[in-house]
N, CA, C and O atoms as CSV, one atom per row, in Angstrom:
chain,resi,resn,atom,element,x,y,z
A,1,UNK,N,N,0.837,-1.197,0.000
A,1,UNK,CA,C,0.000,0.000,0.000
A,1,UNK,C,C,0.874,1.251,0.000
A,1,UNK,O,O,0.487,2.117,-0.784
A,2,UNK,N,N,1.777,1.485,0.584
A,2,UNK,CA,C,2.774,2.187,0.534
A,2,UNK,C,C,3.165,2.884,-0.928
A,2,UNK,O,O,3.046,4.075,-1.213
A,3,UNK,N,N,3.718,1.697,-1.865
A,3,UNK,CA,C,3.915,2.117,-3.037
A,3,UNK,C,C,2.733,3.000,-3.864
A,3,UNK,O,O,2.961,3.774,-4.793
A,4,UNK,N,N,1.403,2.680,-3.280
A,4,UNK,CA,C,0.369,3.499,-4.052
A,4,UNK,C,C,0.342,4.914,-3.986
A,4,UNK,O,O,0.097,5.842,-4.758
A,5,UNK,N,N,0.776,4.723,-2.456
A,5,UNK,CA,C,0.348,6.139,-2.235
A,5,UNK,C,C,1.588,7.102,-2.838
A,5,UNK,O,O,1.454,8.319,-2.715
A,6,UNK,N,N,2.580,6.662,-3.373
A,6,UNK,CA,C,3.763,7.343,-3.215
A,6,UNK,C,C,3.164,7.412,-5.252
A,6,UNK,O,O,2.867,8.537,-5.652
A,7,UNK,N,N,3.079,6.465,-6.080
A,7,UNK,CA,C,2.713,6.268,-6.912
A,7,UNK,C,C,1.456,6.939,-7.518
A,7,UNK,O,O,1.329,7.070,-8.736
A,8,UNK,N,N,0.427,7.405,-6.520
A,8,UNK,CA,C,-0.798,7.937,-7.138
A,8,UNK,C,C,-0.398,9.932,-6.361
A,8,UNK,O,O,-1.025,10.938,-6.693
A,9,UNK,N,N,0.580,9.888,-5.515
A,9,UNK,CA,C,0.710,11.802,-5.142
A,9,UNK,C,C,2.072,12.184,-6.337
A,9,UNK,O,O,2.206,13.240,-6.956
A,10,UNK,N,N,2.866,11.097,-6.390
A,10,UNK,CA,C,4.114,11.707,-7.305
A,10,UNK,C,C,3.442,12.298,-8.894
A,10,UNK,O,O,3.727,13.468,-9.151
A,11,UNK,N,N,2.662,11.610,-9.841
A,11,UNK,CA,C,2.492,12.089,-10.637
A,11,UNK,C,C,1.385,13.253,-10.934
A,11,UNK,O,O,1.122,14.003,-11.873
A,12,UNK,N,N,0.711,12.909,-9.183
A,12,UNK,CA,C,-0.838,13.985,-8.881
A,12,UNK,C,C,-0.082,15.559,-8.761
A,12,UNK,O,O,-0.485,16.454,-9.504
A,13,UNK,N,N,1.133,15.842,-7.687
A,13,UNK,CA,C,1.449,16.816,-7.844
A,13,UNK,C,C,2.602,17.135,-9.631
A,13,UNK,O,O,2.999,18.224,-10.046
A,14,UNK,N,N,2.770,16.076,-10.117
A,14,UNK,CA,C,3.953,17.004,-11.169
A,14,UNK,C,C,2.894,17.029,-12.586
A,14,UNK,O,O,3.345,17.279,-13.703
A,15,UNK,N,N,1.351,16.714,-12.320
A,15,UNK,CA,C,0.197,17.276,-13.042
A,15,UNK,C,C,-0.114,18.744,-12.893
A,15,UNK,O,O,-0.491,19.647,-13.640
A,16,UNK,N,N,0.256,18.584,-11.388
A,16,UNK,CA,C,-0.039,20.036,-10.537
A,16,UNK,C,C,-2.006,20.063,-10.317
A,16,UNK,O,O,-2.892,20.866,-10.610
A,17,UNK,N,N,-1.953,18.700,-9.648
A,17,UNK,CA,C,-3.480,18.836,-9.305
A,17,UNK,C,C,-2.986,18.524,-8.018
A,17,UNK,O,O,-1.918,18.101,-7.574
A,18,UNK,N,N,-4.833,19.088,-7.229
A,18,UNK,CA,C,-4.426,19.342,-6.028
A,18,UNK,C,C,-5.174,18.207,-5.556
A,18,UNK,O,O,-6.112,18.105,-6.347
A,19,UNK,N,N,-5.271,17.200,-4.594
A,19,UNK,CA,C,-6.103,15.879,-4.030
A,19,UNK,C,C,-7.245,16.485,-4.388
A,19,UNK,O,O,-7.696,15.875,-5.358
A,20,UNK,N,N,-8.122,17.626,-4.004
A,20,UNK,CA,C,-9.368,18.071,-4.175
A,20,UNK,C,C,-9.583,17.911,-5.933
A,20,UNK,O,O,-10.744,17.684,-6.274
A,21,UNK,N,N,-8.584,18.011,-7.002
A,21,UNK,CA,C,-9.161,18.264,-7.985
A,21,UNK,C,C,-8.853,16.797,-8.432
A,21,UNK,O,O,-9.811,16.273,-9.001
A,22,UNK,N,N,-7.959,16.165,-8.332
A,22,UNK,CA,C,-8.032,14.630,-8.470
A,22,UNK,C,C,-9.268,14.183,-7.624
A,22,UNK,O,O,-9.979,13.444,-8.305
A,23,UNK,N,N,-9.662,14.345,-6.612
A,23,UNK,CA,C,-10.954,13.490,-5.825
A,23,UNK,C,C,-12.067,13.931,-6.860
A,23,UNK,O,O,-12.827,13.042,-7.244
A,24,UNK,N,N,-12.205,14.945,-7.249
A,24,UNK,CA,C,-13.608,14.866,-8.124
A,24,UNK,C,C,-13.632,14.664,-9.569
A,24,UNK,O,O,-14.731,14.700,-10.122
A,25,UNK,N,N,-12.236,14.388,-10.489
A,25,UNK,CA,C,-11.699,13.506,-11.297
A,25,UNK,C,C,-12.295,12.485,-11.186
A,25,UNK,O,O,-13.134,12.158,-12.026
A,26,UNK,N,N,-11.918,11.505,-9.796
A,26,UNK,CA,C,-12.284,10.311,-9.702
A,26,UNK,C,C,-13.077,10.021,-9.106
A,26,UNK,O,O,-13.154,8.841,-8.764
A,27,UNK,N,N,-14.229,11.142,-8.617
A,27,UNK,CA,C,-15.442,10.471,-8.353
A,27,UNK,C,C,-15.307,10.046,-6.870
A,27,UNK,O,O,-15.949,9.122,-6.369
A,28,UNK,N,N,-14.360,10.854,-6.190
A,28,UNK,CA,C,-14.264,10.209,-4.608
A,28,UNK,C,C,-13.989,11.496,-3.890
A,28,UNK,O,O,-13.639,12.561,-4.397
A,29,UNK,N,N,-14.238,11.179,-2.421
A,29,UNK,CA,C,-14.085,12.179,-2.138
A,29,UNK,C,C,-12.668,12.675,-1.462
A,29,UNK,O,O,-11.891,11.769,-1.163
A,30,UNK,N,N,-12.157,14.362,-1.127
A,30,UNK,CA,C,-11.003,14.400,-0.952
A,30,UNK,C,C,-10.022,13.552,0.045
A,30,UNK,O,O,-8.834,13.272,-0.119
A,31,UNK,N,N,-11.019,13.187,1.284
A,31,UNK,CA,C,-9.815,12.525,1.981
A,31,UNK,C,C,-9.577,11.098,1.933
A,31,UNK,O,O,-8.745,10.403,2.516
A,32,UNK,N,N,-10.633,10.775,0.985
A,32,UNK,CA,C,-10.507,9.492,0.092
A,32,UNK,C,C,-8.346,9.282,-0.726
A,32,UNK,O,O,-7.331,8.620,-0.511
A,33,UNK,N,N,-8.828,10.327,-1.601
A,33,UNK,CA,C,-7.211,10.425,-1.927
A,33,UNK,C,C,-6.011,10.712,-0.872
A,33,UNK,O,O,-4.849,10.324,-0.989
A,34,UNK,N,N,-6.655,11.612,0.367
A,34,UNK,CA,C,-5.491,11.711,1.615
A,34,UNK,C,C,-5.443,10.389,2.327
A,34,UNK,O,O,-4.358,9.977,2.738
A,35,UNK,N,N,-6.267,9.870,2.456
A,35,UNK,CA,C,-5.959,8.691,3.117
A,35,UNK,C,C,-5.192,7.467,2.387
A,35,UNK,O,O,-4.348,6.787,2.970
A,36,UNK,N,N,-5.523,7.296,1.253
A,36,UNK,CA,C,-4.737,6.386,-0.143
A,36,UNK,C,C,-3.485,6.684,-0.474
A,36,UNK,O,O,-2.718,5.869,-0.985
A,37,UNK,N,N,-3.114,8.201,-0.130
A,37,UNK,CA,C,-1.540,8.526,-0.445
A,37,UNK,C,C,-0.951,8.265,0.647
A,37,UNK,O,O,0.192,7.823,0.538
A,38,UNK,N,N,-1.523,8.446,2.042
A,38,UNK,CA,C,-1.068,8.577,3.235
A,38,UNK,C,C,-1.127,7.197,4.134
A,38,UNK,O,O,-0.890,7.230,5.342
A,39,UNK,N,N,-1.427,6.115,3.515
A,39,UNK,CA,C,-1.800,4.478,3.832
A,39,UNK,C,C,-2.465,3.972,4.758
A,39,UNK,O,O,-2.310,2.969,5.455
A,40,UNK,N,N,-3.550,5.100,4.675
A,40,UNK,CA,C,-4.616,4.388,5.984
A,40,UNK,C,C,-5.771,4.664,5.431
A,40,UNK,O,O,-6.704,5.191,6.036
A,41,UNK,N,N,-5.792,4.170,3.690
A,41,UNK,CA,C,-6.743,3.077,3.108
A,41,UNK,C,C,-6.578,2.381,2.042
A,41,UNK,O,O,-5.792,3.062,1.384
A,42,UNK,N,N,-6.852,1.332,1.375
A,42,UNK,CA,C,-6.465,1.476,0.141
A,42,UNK,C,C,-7.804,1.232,-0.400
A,42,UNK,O,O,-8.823,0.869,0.188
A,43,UNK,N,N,-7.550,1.574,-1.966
A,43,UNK,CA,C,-8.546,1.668,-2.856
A,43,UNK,C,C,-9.540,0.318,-3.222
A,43,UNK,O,O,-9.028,-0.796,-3.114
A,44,UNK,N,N,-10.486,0.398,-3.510
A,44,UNK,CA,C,-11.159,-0.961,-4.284
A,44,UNK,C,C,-11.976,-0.465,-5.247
A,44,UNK,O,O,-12.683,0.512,-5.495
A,45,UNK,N,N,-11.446,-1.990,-5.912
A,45,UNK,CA,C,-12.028,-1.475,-7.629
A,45,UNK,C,C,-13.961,-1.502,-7.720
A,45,UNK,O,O,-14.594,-2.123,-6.866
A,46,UNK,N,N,-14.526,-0.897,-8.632
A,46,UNK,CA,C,-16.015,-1.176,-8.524
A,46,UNK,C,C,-16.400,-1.662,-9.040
A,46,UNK,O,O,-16.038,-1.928,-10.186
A,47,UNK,N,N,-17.493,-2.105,-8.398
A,47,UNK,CA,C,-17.988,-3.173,-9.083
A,47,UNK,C,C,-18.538,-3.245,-10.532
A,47,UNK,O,O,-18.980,-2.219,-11.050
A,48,UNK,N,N,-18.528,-4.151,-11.049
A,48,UNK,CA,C,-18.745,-4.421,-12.706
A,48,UNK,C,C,-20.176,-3.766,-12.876
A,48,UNK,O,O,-20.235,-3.347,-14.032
A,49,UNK,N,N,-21.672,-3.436,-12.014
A,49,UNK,CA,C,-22.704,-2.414,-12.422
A,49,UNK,C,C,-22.436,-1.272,-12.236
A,49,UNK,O,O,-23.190,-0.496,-12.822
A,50,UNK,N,N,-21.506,-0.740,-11.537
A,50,UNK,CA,C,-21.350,0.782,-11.559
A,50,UNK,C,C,-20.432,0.977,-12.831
A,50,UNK,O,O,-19.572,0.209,-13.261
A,51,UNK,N,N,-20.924,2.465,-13.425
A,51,UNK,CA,C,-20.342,3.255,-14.076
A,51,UNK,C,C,-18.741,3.356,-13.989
A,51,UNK,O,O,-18.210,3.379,-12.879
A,52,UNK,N,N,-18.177,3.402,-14.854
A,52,UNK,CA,C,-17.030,3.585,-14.853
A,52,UNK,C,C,-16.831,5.300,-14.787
A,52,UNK,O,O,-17.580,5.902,-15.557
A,53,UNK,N,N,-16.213,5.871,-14.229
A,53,UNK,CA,C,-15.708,7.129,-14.302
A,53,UNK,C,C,-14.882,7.841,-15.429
A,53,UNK,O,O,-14.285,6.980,-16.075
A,54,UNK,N,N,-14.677,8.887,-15.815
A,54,UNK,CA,C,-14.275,9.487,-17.210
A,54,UNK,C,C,-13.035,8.892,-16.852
A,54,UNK,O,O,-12.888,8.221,-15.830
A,55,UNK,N,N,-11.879,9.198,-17.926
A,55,UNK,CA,C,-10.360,8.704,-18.132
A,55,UNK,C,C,-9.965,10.512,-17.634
A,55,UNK,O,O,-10.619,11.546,-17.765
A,56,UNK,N,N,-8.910,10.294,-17.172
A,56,UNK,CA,C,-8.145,11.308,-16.726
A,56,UNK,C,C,-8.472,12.424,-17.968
A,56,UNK,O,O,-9.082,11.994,-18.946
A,57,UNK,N,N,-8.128,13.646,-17.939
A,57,UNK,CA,C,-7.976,14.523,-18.997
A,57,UNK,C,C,-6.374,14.872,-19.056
A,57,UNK,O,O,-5.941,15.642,-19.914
C-alpha cells in the first residue's frame, strides 16, 4: 500500500493537481485520496454495475 500512495501523489502533484481536484476527477471524495496517499486506506475497484468514471484529462 505504501507504493500506491507514493505512486498515485508523485504524478498527482507534477500534473499540478491538487487531491481536491483529483478526488472529483475520480469520483471520490477528498480525503478518500489523503488517506490512499497517506496508507490508511487502500482503494477498491467497482464493481462491474457501476459506471465507470471518465479517463483522466
Amino acid at each position: 500500500m505504501r507504493v500506491l500512495g507514493t505512486r498515485l501523489r508523485a504524478p498527482r502533484t507534477e500534473a499540478g493537481l491538487t487531491g481536491a481536484a483529483l478526488a472529483q476527477r475520480a469520483h471520490v471524495g477528498q480525503p478518500t485520496v489523503s488517506k490512499v496517499e497517506n496508507r490508511h486506506a487502500e482503494p477498491t475497484a467497482p464493481s462491474p454495475a457501476s459506471p465507470s468514471p471518465p479517463a483522466f484529462a
